[in-house]
N, C-alpha and C positions, 0 to 999 in steps of 0.2 A: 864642748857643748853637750846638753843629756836633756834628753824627755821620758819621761815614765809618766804613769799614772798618777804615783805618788812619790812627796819627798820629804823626806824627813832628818832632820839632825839628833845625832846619839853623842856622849859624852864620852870618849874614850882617852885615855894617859898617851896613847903611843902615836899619836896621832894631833896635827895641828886642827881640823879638820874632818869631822865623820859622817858622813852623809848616808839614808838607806835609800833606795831608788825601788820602788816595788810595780809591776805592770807594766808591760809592752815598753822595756827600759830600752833605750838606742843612747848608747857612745858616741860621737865624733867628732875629730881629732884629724883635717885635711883627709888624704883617702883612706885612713883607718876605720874602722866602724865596728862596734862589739852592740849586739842583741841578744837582751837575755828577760826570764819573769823578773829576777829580784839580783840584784847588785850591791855592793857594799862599798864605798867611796871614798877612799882617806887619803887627805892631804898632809903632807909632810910641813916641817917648817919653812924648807925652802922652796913651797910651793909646786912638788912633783908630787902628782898619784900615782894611785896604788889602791888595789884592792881586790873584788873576786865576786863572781855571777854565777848564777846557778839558773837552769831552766830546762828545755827537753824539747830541741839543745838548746843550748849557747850557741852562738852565730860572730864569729870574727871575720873580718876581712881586710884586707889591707891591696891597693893596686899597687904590683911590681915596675922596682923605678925602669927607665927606660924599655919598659915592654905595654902590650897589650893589655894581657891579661893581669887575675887578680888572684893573691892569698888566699882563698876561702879554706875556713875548719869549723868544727864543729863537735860539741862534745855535752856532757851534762853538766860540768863547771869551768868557768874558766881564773885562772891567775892572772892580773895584769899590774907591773912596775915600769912606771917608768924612769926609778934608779936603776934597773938593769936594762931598760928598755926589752923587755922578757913578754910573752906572751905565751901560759900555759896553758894548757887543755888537757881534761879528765875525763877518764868513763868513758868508751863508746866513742873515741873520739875519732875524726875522719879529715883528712887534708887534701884538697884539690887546690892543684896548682896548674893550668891550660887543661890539658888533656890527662897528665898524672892526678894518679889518685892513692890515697894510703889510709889502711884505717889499723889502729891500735886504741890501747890504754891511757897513751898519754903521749902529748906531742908539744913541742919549746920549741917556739919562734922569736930569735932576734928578729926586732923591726928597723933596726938601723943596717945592720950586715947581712937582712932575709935570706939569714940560716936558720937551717930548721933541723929539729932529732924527732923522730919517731921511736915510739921504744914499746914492748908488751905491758909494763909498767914502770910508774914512777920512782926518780934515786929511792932506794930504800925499802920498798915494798915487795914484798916476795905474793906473788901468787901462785893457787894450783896449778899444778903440773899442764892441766888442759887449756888454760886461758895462758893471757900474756905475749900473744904469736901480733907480728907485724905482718898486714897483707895487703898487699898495694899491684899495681898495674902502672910502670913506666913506660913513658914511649922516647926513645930516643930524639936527642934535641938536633937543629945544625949546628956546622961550625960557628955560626957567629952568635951563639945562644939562646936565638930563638927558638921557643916550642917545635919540633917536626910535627908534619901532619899526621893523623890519623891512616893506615893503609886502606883505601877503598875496598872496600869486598866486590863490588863488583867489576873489580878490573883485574884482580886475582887469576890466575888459570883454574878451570874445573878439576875436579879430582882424577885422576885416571883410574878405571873401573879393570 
């Protein structure tokens, strides 16, 4: 299901299907959800999409199967197939998952096996020496997979002087 402002059909060879979705565009697809300004929408012949959103961010999320919490990213474009069941993300991009958080260049989520790569850049892209860096904040999970809490600061001991 998709709502935008606007929508419109484009003529393309590679594609059974082309659709532009322009304005306050939202995806969803059970607990997936992609938010972006303007989207591009193509359907295959065997009736799987595929295509790619751009906006400042793009807004993906997806709820984690037997947990809580949710896949949230975010980035200035995103890539979505669902022949690879692939969910990319460009630019500026940032992934929170419970309490972890990560932010790079570019970040590929399977939505079937919710694995996930963070990377400084995308396969192939070489950038300066000064970008490209992955920086994130993990919190260790429990045994049985769930997210671990957060440490209270106020339960911490004072510093000794």
């Amino acid at each position: 299901m998709f709502e935008a402002d606007r929508s419109y059909n484009v003529a393309e060879k590679d594609s059974a299907d082309s659709r532009v979705l322009e304005g306050n565009v939202v995806i969803t697809q059970g607990t997936m959800r992609i938010a972006a300004n303007k989207l591009i929408l193509r359907q295959d012949k065997d009736g799987l999409r595929f295509g790619e959103g751009f906006g400042a961010p793009v807004f993906f999320t997806q709820k984690q199967e037997g947990r809580t919490d949710f896949f949230e990213a975010y980035g200035e474009r995103v890539e979505f197939d669902e022949r690879t069941d692939n969910v990319k993300l460009f630019s500026k991009a940032k992934l929170k998952i419970g309490k972890d958080e990560l932010t790079a260049e570019y970040i590929v989520y399977n939505t079937t096996t919710e694995k996930y790569e963070v990377a400084g850049a995308p396969p192939g892209t070489r950038l300066p020496q000064s970008t490209g860096r992955v920086t994130g904040v993990l919190y260790p999970g429990a045994k049985d997979g769930t997210p671990a809490k957060a440490p209270d600061p106020a339960s911490e001991p004072a510093p000794a002087n």
